[in-house]
C-alpha positions in Angstrom: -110.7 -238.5 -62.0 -109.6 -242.0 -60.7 -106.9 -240.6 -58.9 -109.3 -237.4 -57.3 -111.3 -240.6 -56.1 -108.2 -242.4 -54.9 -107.5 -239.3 -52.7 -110.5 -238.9 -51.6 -111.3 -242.7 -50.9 -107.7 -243.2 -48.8 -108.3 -240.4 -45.9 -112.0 -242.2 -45.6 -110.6 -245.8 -45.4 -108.1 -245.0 -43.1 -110.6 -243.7 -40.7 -112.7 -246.7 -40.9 -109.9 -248.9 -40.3 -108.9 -246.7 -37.3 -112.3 -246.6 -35.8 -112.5 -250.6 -36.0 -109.2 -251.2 -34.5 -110.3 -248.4 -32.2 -113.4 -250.6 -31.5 -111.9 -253.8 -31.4 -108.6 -252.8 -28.3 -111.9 -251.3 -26.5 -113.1 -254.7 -26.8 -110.4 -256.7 -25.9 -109.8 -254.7 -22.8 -113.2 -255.1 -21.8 -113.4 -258.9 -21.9 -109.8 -258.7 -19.9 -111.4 -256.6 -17.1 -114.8 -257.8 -17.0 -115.7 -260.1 -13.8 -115.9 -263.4 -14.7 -117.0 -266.2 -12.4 -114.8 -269.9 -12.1 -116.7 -272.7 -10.4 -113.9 -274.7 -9.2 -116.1 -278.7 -8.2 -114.7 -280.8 -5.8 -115.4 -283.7 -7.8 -118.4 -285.4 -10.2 -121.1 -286.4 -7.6 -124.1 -285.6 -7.4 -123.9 -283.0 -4.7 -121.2 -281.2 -6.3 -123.3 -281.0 -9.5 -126.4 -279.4 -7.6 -125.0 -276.8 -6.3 -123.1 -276.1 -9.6 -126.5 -276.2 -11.6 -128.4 -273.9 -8.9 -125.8 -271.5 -8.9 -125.8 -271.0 -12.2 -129.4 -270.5 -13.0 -129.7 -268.5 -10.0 -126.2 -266.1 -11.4 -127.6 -265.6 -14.4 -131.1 -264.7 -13.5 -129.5 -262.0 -11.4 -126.5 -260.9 -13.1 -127.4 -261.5 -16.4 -125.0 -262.2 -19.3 -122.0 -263.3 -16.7 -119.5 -265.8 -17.8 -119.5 -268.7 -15.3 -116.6 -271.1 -16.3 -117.2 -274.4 -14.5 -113.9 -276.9 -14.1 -113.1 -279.8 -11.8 -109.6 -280.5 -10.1 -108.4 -282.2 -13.0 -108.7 -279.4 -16.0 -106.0 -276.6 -16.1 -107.6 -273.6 -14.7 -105.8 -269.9 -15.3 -107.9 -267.0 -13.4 -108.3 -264.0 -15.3 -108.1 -260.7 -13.1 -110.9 -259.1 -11.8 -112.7 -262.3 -11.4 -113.9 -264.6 -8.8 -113.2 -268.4 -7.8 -116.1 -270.5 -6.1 -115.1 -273.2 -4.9 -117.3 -276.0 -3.9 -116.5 -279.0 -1.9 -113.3 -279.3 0.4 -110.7 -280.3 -1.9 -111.5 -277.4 -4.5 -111.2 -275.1 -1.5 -108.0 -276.3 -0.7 -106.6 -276.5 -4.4 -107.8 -272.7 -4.6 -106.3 -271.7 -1.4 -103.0 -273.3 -2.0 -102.8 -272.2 -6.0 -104.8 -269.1 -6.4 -103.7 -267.1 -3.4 -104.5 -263.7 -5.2 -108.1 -264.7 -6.4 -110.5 -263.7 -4.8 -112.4 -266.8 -3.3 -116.0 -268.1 -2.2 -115.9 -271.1 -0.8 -119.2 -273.3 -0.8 -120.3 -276.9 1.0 -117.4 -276.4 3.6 -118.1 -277.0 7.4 -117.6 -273.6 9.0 -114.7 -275.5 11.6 -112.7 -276.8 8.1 -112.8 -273.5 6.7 -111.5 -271.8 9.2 -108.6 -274.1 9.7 -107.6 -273.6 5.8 -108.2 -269.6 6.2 -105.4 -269.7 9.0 -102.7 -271.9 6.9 -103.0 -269.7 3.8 -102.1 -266.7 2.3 -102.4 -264.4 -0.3 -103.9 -260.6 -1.3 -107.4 -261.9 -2.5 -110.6 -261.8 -0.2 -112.5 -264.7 1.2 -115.9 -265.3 1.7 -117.9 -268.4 2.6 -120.9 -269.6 2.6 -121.1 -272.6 5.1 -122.9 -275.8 5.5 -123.3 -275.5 9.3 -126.7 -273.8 10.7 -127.4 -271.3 13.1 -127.9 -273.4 16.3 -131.1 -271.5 17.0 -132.6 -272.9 14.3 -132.1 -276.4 15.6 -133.4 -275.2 19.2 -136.1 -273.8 17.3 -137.6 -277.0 15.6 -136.9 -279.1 18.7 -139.6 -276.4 20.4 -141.8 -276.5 17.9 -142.0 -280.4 18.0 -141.8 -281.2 21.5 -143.2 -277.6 23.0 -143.3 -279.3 26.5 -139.6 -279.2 26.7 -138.3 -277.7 29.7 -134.5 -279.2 28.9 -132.6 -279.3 26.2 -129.3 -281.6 26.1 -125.9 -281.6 24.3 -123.0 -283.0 24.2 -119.2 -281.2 22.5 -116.8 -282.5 21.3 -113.2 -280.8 20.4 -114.9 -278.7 17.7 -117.9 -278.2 18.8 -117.3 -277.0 22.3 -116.3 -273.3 20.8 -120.5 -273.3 20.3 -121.5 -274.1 23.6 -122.5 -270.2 24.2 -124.3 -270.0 21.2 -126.6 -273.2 22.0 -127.2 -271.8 25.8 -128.1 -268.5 24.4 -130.1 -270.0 21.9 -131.7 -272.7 24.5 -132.4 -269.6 27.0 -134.2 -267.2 24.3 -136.7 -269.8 24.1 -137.5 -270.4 27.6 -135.4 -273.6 28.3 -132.6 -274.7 30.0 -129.2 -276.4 28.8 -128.1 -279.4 30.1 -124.8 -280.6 28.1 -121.5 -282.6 29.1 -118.2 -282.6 26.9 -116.8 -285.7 25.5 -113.0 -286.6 24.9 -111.4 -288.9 22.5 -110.8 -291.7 25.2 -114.3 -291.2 27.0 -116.7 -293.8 27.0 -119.5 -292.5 24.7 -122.6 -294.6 27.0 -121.1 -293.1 30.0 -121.3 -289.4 29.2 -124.3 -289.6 27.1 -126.7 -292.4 29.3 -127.0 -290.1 32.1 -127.3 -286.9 30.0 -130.1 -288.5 27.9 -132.0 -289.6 31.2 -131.8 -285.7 32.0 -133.6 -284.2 29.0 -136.6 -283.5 26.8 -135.5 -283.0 23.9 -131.6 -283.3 22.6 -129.8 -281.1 20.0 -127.1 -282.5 18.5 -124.2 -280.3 17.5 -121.7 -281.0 14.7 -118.0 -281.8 15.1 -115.3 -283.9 13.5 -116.6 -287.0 11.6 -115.1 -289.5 13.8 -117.0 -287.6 16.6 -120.0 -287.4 14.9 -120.1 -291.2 13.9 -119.5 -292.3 17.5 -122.6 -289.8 19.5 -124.9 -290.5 16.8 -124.8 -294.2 16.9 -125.3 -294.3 20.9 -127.4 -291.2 21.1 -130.1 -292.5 18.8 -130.1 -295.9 20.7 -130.2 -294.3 24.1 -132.4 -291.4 22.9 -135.2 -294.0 21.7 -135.1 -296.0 24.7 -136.3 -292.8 26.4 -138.5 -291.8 24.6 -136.3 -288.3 23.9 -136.5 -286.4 21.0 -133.5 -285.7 19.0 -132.9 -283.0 16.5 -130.3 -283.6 13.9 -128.2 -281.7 11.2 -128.5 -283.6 8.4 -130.7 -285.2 6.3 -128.8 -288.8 7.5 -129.2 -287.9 11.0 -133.5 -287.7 10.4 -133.2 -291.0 8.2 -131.4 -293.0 11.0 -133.5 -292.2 13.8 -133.4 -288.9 14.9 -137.1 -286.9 15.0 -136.0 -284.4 12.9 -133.5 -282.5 11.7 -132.8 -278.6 10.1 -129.6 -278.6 7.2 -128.9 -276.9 4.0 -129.3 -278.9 1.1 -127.2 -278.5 -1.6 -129.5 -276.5 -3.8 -129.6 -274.3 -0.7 -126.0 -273.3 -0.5 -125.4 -272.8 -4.6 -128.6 -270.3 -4.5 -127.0 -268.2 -1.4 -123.6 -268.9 -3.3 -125.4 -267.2 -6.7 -126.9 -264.5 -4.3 -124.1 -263.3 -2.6 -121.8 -263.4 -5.7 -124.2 -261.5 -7.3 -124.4 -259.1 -4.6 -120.5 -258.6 -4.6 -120.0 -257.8 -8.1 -123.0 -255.4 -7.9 -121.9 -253.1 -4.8 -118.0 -252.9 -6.4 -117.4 -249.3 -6.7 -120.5 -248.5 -5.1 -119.0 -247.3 -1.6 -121.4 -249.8 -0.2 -118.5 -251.6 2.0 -118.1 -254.3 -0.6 -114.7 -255.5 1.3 -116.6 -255.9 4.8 -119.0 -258.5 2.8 -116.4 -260.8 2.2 -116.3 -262.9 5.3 -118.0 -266.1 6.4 -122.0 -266.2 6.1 -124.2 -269.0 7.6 -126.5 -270.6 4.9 -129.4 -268.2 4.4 -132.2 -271.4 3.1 -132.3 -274.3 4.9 -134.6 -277.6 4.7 -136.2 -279.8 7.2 -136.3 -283.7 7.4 -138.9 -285.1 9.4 -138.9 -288.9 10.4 -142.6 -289.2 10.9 -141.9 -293.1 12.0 -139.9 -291.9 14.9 -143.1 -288.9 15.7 -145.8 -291.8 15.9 -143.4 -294.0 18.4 -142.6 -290.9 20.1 -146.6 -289.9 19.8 -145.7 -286.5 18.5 -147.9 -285.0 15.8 -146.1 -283.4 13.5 -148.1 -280.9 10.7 -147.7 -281.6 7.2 -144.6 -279.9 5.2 -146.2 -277.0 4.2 -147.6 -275.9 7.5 -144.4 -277.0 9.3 -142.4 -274.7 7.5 -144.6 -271.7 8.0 -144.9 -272.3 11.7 -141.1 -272.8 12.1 -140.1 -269.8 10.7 -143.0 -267.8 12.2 -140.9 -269.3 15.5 -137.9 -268.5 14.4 -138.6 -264.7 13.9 -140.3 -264.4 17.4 -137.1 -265.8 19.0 -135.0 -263.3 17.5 
């Protein structure tokens, strides 16, 4: 009798342990192909960590139970396939670029000019995306309308960078019923003798971002000159509002990690879904945006500006007629 129970026990056991090493390769070839995210931080400040923390929370309130593996520049990082790297800050877009060329990459917190640049000295089978830091210039035009709607002319000035988004800005200044009066600045002009006479011409200035160096030298003359004349400039960044400028339309940090969540989201979600996944991947302006308002500079300027709340609902009620 032990025996007929040995016989009949061994054909039963053997199918349990088939069906849980059956089970358990399903398993691990499941984790090995399932998307994973890697978010690759430039570095420990602050900035870097908001975005990493929106992005996140975002992800996984939309794509629930994704893994999100966070690293900096110093950890050891090995991609597994069928995932995706965001990158966030310029040197973890570089590192990526340069070691990961077969990942597919997002890159996050990049100015749309420096991404480029990197897009054009690297290589690799993996698909790029981006979600920039630079706004739409309309949007800019936009609040400078909204402020100052007496504004018949609008200056600029471009520098190296920046002059590839002169049409944009004139087609942008011309939707809302204004006129563009800009100059371009070299590296060995004299900064007061482009900008004095360009100031003297204008309502209302938007300023247009190009190399650092650049940006460092216009601000600090345009917001002298600008104030002497009693013109409105509009800025974009938060600094540009806090040193003198009226106001000034950027995307914060938490802006750009909840598009970054969004559109990674929306990737992994249309794979497979004929939905033209691979035209997605290329280089999207920042969806959310903020706006700084230097209400010191509006009462000099004797411009009333509406609280936040309003502001924002009359800006983008703007924003959509213009389009």
């Amino acid at each position: 009798m032990k025996q007929g129970c040995r016989q009949r026990f061994i054909p039963w056991a053997i199918g349990r342990l088939f069906a849980s090493l059956l089970l358990s390769l399903v398993s691990v070839f499941a984790s090995a192909t399932a998307p994973s995210v890697y978010l690759l931080l430039s570095g420990e400040q602050a900035y870097y960590q908001e975005v990493s923390t929106v992005f996140q929370r975002v992800l996984a309130e939309r794509y629930h139970a994704l893994p999100v593996h966070t690293y900096t520049l110093d950890q050891t990082l090995q991609v597994a396939p069928n995932s995706i790297v965001v990158a966030v800050g310029s040197r973890a877009n570089e590192f990526a670029l340069s070691h990961l060329p077969d990942a597919d990459i997002i890159s996050l917190l990049m100015p749309v000019s420096a991404w480029d640049d990197l897009l054009t000295r690297s290589s690799g089978a993996g698909r790029r995306a981006a979600v920039v830091i630079d706004q739409p210039l309309e949007r800019s035009v936009a609040l400078g309308k909204l402020l100052v709607p007496t504004a018949k002319r609008v200056g600029a000035v471009f520098g190296p960078v920046s002059v590839a988004s002169k049409a944009e800005l004139r087609g942008a200044v011309q939707r809302s019923g204004m006129e563009l009066i800009y100059a371009e600045l070299a590296s060995d002009d004299n900064p007061i003798g482009v900008l004095a006479p360009l100031v003297q011409k204008t309502d209302v200035f938007i300023t247009v971002a190009d190399r650092a160096v650049f940006n460092k030298s216009v601000a600090k003359w345009l917001l002298y000159l600008s104030f002497r004349q009693k013109v409105s400039v509009i800025g974009f960044s938060k600094s540009y509002a806090k040193a003198g400028a009226l106001a000034a339309v950027y995307s914060s940090p938490e802006n750009i990690g909840r598009h970054g969540a969004e559109l990674v989201s929306f990737l992994l979600s249309s794979q497979g879904k004929g939905q033209g996944v691979d035209e997605s991947w290329r280089t999207y302006y920042p969806e959310y945006y903020t706006l700084e308002v230097n209400r010191e500079v509006a009462n000099a300027l004797n411009i009333v500006v509406p609280e936040l709340e309003e502001l924002y609902r009359e800006y983008q009620f703007l924003l959509e007629s213009v389009q």
